[in-house]
C-alpha positions in Angstrom: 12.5 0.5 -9.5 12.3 4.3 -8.7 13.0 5.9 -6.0 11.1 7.4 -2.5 9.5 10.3 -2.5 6.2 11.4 -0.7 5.5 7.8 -0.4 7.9 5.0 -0.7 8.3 3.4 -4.2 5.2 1.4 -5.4 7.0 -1.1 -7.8 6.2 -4.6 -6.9 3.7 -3.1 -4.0 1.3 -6.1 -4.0 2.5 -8.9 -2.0 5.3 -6.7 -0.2 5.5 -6.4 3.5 4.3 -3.3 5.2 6.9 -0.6 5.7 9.5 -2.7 4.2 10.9 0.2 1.7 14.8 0.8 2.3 15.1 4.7 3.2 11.4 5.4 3.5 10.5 6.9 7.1 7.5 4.9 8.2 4.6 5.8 11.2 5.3 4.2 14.3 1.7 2.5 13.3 2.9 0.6 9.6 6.3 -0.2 11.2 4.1 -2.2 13.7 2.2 -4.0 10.9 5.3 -5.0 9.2 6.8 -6.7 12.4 3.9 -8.3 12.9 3.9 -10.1 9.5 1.5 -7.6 7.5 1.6 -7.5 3.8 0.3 -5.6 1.1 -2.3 -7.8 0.2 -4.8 -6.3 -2.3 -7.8 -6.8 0.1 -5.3 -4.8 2.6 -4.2 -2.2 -0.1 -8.2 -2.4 -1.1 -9.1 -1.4 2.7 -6.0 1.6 2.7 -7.3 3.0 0.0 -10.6 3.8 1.7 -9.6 5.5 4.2 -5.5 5.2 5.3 -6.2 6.7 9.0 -8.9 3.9 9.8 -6.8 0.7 7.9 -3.4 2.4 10.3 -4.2 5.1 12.8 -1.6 7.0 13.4 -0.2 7.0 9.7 1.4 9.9 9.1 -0.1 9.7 5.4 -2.3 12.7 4.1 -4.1 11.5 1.8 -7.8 11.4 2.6 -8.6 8.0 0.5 -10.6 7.2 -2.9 -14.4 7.9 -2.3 -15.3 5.5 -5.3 -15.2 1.5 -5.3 -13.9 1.8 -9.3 -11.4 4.7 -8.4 -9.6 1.8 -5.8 -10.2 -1.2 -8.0 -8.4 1.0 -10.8 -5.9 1.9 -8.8 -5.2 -1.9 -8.0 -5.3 -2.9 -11.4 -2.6 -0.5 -12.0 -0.2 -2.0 -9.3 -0.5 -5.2 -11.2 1.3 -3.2 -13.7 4.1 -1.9 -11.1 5.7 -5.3 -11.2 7.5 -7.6 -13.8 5.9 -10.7 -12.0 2.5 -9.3 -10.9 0.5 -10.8 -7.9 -3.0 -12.2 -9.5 -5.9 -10.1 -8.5 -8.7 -12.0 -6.6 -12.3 -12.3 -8.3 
C-alpha cells in the first residue's frame, strides 16, 4: 500500500503498467507508454534507472539515475520485496 508522494507508490511496481497509479500526476511522455501497453518490466525499470530522461524524455522526474550496475540491480532486488506476490527476477 502507501500512499503518493514525490513519486507514485512503488508497492507491487514490477509487472505494473506505466503511469497506472490512481492520483499520481504523470508526464505527458509515461502516460503515452501506459496507453501503448508499457509495463514495468525489470529490464524496463533496469533501463529507467539509468538514466529516466533517456528511458522517457520528457519525464518530468528529477532524479538523475544510479551511476552503478549493483546500485540498480539492488534497487530491483528491493522491489521484489515491495510486493506480497513478487514478479521473479530474470537471470
Amino acid at each position: 500500500g502507501g500512499r503518493n508522494s514525490v513519486g507514485p507508490v512503488l508497492f507491487d511496481v514490477v509487472g505494473r503498467p506505466i503511469a497506472s497509479v490512481e492520483g499520481f500526476r504523470y508526464s505527458d511522455t509515461l502516460l503515452g507508454m501506459g496507453t501503448e501497453g508499457g509495463t514495468w518490466s525489470y529490464e524496463n525499470l533496469y533501463e529507467f534507472l539509468i538514466k529516466p530522461r533517456d528511458f522517457a524524455p520528457g519525464t518530468k522526474m528529477t532524479f538523475s539515475g544510479l551511476r552503478k550496475e549493483e546500485d540498480r540491480l539492488n534497487l530491483l532486488a528491493y522491489f521484489q520485496t515491495l510486493s506480497a506476490s513478487p514478479v521473479a527476477s530474470p537471470q
